[in-house]
N, C-alpha and C positions, 0 to 999 in steps of 0.2 A: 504494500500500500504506500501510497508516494505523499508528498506533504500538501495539503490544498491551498494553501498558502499562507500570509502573513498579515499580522496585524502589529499595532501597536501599543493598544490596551487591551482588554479583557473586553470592556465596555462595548469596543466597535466589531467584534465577532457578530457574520451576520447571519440573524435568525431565521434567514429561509436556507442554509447549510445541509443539507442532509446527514442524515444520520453516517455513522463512521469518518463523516470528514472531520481531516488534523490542520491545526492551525500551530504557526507558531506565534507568541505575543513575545516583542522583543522589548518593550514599555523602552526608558527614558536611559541611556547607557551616563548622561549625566549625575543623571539619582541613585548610580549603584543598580540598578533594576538588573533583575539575574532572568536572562531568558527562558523563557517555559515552553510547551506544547501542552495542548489540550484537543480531546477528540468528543463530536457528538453522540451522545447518548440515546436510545431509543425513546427514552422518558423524554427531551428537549433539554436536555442538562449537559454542560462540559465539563467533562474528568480530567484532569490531569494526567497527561499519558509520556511514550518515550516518542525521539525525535524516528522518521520511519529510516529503514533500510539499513540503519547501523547493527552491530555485533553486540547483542547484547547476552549471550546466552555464555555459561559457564560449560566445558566440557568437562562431564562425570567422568569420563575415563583415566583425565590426567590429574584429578582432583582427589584428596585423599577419601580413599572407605570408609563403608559403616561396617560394624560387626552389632547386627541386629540381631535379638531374642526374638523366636516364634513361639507364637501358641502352645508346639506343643514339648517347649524347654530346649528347644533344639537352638542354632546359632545358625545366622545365615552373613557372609562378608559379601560385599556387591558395592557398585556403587553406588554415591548418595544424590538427591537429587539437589538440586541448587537454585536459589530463584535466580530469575533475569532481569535486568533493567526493566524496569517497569516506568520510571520518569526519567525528564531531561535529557542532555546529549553528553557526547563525551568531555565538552568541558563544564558543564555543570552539574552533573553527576559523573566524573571518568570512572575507568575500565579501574577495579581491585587491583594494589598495588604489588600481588603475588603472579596476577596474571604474566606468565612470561618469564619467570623468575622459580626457581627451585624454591618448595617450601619447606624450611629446614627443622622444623618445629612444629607441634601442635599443640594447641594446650586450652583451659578453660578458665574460667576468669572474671567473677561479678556475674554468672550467670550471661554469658558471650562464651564465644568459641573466636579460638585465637591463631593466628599465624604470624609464622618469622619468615621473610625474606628480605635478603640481603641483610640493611641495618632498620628496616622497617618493622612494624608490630601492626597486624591489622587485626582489627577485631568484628565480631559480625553484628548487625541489630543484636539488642537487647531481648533474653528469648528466643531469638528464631536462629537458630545456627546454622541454618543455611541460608542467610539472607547476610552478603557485604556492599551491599548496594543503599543507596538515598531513598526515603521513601516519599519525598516532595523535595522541589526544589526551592518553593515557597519562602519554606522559614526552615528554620535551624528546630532540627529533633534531638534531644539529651541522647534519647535511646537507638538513635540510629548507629549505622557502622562507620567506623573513625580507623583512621591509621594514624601513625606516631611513630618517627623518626628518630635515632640515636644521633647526635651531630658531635661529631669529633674532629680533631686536627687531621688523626689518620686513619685509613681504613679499619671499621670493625662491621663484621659481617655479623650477625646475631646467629649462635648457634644452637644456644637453649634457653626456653624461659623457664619459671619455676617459682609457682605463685605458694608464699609462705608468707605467715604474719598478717600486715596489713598491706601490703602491696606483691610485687613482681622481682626477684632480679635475674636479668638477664646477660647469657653469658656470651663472649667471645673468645678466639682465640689468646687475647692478650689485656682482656680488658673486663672488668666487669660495670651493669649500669643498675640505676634502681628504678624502677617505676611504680608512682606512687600518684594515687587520683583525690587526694584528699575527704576531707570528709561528705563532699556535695555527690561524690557517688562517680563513674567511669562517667566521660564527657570528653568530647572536644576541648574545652574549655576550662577543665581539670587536671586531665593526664601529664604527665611530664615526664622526659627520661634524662636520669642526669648522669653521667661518670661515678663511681665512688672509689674502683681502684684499679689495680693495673699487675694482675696475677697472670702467670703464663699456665694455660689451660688445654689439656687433651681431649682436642676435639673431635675424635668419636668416641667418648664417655661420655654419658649423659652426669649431670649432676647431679647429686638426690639428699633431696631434704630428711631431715630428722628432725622434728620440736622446734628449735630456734633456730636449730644448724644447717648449712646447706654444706654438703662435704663432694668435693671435684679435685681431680687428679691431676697432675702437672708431669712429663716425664724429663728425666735429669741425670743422664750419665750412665744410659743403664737401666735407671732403676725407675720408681714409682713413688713420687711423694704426692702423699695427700692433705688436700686441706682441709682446716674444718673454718667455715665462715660463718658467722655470726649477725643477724641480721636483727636487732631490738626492733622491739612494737614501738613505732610513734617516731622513728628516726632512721637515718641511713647508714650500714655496713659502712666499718673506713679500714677493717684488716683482718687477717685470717691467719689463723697458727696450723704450722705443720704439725699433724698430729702421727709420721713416722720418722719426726726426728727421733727419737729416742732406740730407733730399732733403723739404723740407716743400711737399705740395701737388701733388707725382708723379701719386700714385695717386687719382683720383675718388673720389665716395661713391659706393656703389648697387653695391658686390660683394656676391656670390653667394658663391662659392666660395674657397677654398684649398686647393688640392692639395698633395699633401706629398708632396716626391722623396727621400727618407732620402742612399741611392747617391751623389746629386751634391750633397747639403748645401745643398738649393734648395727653395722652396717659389714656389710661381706663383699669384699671384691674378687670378680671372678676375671679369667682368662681365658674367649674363649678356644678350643681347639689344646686347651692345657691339661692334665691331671690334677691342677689343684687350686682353693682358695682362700683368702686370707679376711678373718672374721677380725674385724675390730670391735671392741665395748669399750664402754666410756659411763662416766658416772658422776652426777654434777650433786655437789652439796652445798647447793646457795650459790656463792659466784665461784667456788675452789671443785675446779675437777680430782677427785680422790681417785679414780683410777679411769686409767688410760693404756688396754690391753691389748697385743696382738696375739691372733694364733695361727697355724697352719694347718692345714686338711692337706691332704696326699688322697685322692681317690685314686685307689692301683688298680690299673688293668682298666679305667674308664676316663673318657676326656667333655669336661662340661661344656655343652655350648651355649645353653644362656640360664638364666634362674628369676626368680620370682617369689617375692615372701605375703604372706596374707595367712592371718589368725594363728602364729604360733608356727608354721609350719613353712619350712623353706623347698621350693621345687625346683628342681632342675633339669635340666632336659641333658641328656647322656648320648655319648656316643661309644660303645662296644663293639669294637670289631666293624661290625657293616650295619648292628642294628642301632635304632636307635628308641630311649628310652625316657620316660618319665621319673623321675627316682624325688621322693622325700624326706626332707629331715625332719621330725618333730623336735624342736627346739626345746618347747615349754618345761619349765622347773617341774611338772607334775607329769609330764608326757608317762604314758604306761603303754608296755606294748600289748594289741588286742588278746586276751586269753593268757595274759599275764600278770601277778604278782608286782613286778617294776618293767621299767624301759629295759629291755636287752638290747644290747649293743652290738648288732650283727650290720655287715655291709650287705643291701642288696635284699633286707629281709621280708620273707615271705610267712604268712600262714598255712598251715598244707595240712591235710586229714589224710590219714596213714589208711591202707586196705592190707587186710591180712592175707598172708598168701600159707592156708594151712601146710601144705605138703612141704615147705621148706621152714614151716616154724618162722616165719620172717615178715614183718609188716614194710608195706613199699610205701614210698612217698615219691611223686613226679612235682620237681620245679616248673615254673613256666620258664626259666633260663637253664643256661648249662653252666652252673658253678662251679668254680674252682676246689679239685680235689683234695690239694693242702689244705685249704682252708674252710671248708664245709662243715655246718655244725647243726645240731638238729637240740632241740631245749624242749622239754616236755612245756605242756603249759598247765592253767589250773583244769579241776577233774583228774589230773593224775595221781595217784597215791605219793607219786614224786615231785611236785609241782616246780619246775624252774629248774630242774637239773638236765644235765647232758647227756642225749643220747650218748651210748659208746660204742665200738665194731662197726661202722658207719662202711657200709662198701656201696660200689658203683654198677646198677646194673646194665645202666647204658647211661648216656653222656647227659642225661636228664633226673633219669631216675636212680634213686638211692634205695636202702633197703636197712633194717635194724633186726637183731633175733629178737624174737619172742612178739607175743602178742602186743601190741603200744595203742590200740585202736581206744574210742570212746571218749576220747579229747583233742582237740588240737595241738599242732607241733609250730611253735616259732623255727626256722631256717632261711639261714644265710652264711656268710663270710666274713669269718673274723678278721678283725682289721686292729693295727698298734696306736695306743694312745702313751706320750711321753712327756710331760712336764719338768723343765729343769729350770732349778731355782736359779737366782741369781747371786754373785760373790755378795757377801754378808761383809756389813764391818758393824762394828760398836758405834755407839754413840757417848756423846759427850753430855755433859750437865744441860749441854741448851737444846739440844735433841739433832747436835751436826754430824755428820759420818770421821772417825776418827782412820784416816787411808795412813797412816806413817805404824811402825810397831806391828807386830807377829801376834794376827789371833789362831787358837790352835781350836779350832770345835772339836767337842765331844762327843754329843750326841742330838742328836735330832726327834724331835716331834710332829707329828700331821696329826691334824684333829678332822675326821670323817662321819658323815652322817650316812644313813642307809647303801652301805658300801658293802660290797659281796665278795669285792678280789682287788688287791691291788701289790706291787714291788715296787721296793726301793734298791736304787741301785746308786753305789758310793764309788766314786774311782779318786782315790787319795792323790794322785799325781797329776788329775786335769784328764782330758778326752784324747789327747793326741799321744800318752805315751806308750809306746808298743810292750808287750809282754805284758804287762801289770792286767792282772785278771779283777774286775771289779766284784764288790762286794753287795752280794744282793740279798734282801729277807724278802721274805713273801707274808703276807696277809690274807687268810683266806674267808675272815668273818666264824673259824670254828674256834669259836674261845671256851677251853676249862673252865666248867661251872658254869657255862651260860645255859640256864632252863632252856630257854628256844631254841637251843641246836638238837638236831635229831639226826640221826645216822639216816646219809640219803635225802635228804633236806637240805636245802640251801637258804640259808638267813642274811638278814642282811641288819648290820650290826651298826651302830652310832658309839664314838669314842675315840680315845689315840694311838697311836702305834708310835713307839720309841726304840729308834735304832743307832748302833754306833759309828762315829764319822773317823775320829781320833785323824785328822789331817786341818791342813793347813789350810784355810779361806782361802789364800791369793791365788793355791793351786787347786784344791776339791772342787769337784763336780758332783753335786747331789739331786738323784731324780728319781720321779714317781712314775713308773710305765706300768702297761699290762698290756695286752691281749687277750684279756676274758673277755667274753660277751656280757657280764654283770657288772651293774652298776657301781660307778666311785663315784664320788662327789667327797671331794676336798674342801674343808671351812679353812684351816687357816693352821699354820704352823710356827713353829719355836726351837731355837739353839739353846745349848747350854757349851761354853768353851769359855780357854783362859787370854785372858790378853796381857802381852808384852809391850810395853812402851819403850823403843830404845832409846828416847830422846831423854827416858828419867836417868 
């Protein structure tokens, strides 16, 4: 449809026009007057319409997806549909300022849907997420769709935003910015984006929020230093602390991701295409963080490609061999494994109902994987006369299925792949009257303490000369929760004990290495430990 022609006011549109005809009113270019179109209505009414024959239409294809829920729980991914110009022309409504341009972000925001391209932020009407277009050209709408520009000296491309607190910050390669709409609500009129500071940022990790924190990776020599950024309600970020200075060189380069666990005050950085990842916790008491933790995961024999944390429970998506796999961790301080007494600590683990196979006297069980033979473990669960103990005689009768003597049926069996866990303390020194570490002078430790709550198995292992000296065999005790005189233990029974274990160190701080390992599939849980040793001051 073509344009019928032009007027100058609204007033001189003429009323013998037929219906569908477009007028342009271009009013007084002196007075500001912002040109419009308008088309006849079947009633004798003029609407406000777009200019004819221009591109107004958004294409779904190149446009990001919806993952839409159906009726009947099912998920459907497709494209989403987009509105079209609907008023004005390209310069008094133009073309979305993504069209053309890679969209590097998505994100949500005051109730809009948001986009990053280039150093732009577009946002869509108020409400309608698929609406980034003017909805009159009229007058100014609060709740229409707005863009907003990062302006700097030098190029910063906007790579993530990350809407925390009371506002947005958004990240680049070498810069970070704040954005903040005030209290009158998102607006043209409100928004601002300002600089705050100037961190070098890995940019294909996304950044991921935790409570006040926003924690993003930076790579450096090698390695991976993370930040943790801090962003108060009511004001703008101006700095960020490394929180793996203290552990320089842990964490590889070449991460992928950051999961962010709110619940447990942890974020977990993965690798993807790697065997392993590195779980941070952190713990704030007023404004003094009291602990600030790294650890390591080794998945053997499996390589993560991406992960995902929601209600306690961290998922990961696995790659073994050629298959690939969904695999969970239940994190939570109460996790209990299904048909279990406590969490068992198996890699890979399964529930499995055993069939008995009378003529060999032997109950079978078939994995849905082919586990590893070394490591295969089979844990009665409760209903058994034995609840939580180890199968034993564990054979293979093909690359799937296992088999146990004797009858094991009429309860469930936990199986999986026992996997090593190792905690090593770090050099201890004394302190002084004001509570300073005393480094000069010879402490000789004596003995050691761990104090354990619902703990089933665990060793200590002492190497009096440090970790690198050959020959020197270390000194290990074992823990098995079977303590003299405890009523709860019962032959055949596994309990699981609260209390200390004190064992002997008799070496030197500067050189002993003291640590807590196992490889049972039963719970430890470490509270907290204590030395007893002499110290030498050579300076008295």
């Amino acid at each position: 449809m073509a344009l019928t022609g032009t007027v100058q006011k609204f007033e001189d549109l003429p009323a013998a026009a037929g219906v569908g005809s477009i007028y342009r009113v271009t009013g007084s270019a002196d007075a500001g007057f912002a040109t419009y179109y308008v088309v006849k209505a079947g009633d004798g009414t003029w609407n406000e319409t777009v200019i004819p024959d221009v591109n107004s239409n958004i294409d779904p294809a190149t446009m990001p997806h919806a993952l839409v829920r159906q009726p009947d729980g099912t998920f459907l991914f497709a494209p989403f549909t987009w509105q079209a110009r609907r008023v004005g022309d390209e310069k008094s409504n133009p073309t979305p300022t993504f069209i053309g341009r890679p969209i590097r972000d998505v994100f949500f925001y005051a109730n809009r849907l948001g986009f990053l391209a280039d150093e732009t932020v577009m946002f869509s009407v108020a409400g309608d997420y698929s609406d980034f277009w003017r909805r009159t050209v009229l007058d100014y709408v609060a709740a229409d769709a707005l863009a907003v520009s990062a302006t700097t000296t030098d190029v910063a491309t906007l790579d993530y935003a990350v809407p925390f607190n009371d506002g947005i910050m958004l990240f680049s390669g070498q810069r970070q910015f704040s954005l903040t709409n005030g209290d009158a609500g998102l607006a043209a009129d409100t928004v601002e984006i300002k600089p705050v500071t100037n961190y070098l940022m890995s940019r294909n990790v996304r950044p991921a929020p935790v409570g006040s924190q926003v924690y993003f990776a930076s790579d450096s020599g090698g390695n991976v230093q993370l930040q943790e950024y801090t962003r108060q309600e009511g004001s703008d970020a101006t700095d960020a602390a490394e929180v793996t200075a203290h552990v320089p060189g842990l964490v590889p380069s070449g991460i992928t991701q950051i999961v962010a666990a709110p619940d447990l005050n942890s974020v977990i950085v993965l690798r993807s295409g790697h065997a392993d990842a590195y779980p941070y916790q952190f713990f704030w008491n007023g404004n003094e963080k009291v602990q600030s933790a790294w650890r390591t995961w080794d998945f053997e024999g499996g390589l993560v490609i991406s992960g995902t944390y929601f209600d306690g429970r961290l998922s990961l998506v696995m790659k073994r061999g050629d298959r690939f796999s969904i695999e969970a961790l239940d994190l939570r301080p109460t996790a209990k494994t299904i048909n279990q007494n406590a969490l068992i600590h198996l890699d890979r683990s399964v529930t499995l109902t055993g069939v008995y196979d009378a003529p060999r006297n032997r109950t079978v069980f078939t994995f849905p994987y082919q586990p590893d033979p070394s490591k295969v473990v089979l844990i009665r669960g409760t209903g058994s006369p034995h609840p939580d103990s180890q199968m034993l005689n564990v054979t293979f009768d093909t690359l799937t299925v296992v088999s146990v003597p004797g009858n094991e049926t009429g309860f469930t069996v936990t199986g999986g792949e026992t996997y090593g866990f190792r905690f090593q303390f770090s050099r201890q020194y004394p302190l002084d009257y004001q509570g300073r570490p005393l480094t000069t002078g010879r402490l000789q430790i004596t003995n050691w303490s761990v104090v354990y709550t619902d703990t089933g198995f665990f060793q200590t292992e002492v190497k009096p000369y440090g970790p690198d000296v050959m020959g020197v065999t270390p000194t290990v005790t074992n823990y098995s929760g079977r303590l003299l005189g405890t009523a709860s233990y019962r032959l055949g029974q596994i309990t699981y004990q609260s209390g200390s274990h004190t064992f002997s160190v008799g070496a030197d701080a500067k050189l002993a290495t003291v640590a807590i390992t196992s490889r049972s599939p039963y719970p430890l849980t470490l509270v907290s430990a204590e030395w007893e040793g002499k110290f030498f001051n050579r300076a008295l």
